[in-house]
C-alpha positions in Angstrom: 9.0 7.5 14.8 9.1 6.1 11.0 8.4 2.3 10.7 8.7 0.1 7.9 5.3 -1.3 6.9 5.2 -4.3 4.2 2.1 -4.5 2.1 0.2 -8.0 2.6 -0.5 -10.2 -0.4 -4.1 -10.6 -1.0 -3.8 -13.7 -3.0 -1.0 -15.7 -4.1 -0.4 -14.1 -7.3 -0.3 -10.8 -6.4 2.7 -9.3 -7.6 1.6 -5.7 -6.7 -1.0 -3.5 -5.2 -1.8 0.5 -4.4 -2.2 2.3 -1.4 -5.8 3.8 -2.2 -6.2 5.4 1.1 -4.5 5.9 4.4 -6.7 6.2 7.0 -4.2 7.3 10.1 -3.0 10.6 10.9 0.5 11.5 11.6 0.7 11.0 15.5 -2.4 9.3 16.3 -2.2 5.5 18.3 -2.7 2.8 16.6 -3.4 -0.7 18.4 -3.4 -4.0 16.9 -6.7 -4.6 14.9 -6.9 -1.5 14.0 -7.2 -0.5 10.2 -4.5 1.5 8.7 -5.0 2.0 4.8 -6.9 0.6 1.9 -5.1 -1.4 -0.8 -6.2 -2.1 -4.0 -5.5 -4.5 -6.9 -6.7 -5.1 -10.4 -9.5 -7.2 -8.6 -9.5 -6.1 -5.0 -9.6 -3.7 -2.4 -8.9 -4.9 1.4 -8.5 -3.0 4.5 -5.2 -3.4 5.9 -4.8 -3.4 9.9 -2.2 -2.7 12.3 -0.6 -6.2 13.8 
């Protein structure tokens, strides 16, 4: 089932970012904590996790 995922801001003047890597597979579980993707700024790059 397709759900809408918002991309965090990883300071306050981000105004935008890329997804450098998604690290799920289509159908696998994911559980709160769990990271999801990389995303990457100009200055950055964070793990982003499941909530």
């Amino acid at each position: 089932m397709p759900i809408q995922i918002l991309m965090p801001a990883l300071s306050p003047t981000m105004e935008e970012g890329t997804l450098a890597k998604w690290l799920v597979k289509e159908g696998d579980s994911v559980a709160s904590g769990d990271v999801i993707a990389e995303i990457e700024t100009d200055k950055a790059t964070m793990e982003f996790e499941a909530v």
